[in-house]
C-alpha positions as CSV (number, residue, x, y, z in Angstrom):
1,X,11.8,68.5,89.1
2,X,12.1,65.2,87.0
3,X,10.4,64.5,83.7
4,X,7.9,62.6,85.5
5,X,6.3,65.8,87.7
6,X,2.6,66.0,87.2
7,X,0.7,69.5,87.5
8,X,-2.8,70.5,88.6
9,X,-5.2,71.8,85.8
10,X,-8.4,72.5,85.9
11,X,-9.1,70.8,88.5
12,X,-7.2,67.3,87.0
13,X,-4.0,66.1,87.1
14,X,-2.6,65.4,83.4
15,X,1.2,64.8,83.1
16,X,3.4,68.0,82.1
17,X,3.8,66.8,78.7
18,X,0.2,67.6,78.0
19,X,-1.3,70.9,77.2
20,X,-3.7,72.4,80.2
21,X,-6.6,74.0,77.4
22,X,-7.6,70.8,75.6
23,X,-5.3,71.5,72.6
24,X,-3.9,68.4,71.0
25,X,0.3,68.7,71.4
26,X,1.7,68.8,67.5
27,X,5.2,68.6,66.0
28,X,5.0,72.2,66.6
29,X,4.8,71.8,70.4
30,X,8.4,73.2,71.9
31,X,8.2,70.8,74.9
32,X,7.5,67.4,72.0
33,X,10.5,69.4,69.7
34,X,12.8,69.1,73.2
35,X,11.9,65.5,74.1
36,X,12.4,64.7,70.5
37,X,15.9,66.0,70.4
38,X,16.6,64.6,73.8
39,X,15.7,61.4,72.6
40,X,17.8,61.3,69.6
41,X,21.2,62.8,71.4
42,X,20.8,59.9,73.9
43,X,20.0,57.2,71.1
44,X,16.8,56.3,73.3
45,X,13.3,57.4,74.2
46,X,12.9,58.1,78.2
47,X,11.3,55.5,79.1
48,X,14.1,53.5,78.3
49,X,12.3,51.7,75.3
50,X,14.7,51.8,71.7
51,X,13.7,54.6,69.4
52,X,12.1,52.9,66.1
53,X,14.0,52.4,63.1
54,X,13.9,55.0,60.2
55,X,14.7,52.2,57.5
56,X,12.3,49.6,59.3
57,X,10.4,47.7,56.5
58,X,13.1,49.3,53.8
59,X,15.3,47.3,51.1
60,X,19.0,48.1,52.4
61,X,20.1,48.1,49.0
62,X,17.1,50.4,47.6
63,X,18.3,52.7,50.4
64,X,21.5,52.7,49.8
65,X,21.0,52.9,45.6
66,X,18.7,55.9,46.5
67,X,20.9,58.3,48.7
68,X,24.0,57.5,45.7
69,X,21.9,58.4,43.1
70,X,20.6,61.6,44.7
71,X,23.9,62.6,45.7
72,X,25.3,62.8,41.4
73,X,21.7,63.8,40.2
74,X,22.6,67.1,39.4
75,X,25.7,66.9,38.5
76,X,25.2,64.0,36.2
77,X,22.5,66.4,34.6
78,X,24.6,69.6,34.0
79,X,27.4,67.3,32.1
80,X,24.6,65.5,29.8
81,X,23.3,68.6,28.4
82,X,24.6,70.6,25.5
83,X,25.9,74.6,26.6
84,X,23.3,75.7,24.5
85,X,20.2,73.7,26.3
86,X,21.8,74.9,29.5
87,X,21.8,78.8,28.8
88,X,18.0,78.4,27.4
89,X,17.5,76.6,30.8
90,X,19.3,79.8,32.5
91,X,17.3,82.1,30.9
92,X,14.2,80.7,31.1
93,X,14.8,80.5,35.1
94,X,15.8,84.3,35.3
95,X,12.4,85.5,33.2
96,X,10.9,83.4,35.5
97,X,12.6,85.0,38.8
98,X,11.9,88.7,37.1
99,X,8.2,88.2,36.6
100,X,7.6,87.1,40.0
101,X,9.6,90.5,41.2
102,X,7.5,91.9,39.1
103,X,4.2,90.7,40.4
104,X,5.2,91.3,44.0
105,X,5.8,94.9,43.0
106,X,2.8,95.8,41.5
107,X,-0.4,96.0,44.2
């Protein structure tokens, strides 16, 4: 069988891709997830057409400013602050973590 077959359903013939019930196929859909992954391993869709450009309409140099800014944010945050404003951070984060242990505990 080829990714072209066609099956019977209800009466009509839809292509395979399609669900039989009248249920719109999603993101979710394992057969969409397959020909998605498909598509990007061969650098194509299957009908031979180029897939579309994730940085269509996109300022190169935005891009590229973006992706080296996200990579040091974090860092570049820990080093600017003083120990002290870290370990309030710190705590701060733990009460948080404890009262939402706490809440899942109680009925």
């Amino acid at each position: 069988m080829g990714l072209n077959f066609v099956i019977l359903c209800h009466g009509t013939r839809r292509a395979a891709m399609e669900p039989c019930l009248g249920v719109q196929a999603t993101d979710h859909d394992f057969a969409t997830i397959a020909r998605s992954i498909v598509e990007q391993a061969i650098g194509e869709k299957l009908d031979g057409l180029p897939l579309p450009d994730p940085n269509a309409g996109r300022n190169p140099a935005a891009v590229a400013l973006g992706q080296l800014g996200g990579a040091k944010g974090g860092k570049a945050r820990a080093q600017a602050l003083t120990p002290g404003r870290r370990a309030e951070i710190a705590e701060r984060a733990a009460e948080r973590r404890c009262a939402k242990e706490r809440a899942k505990e109680r009925p």
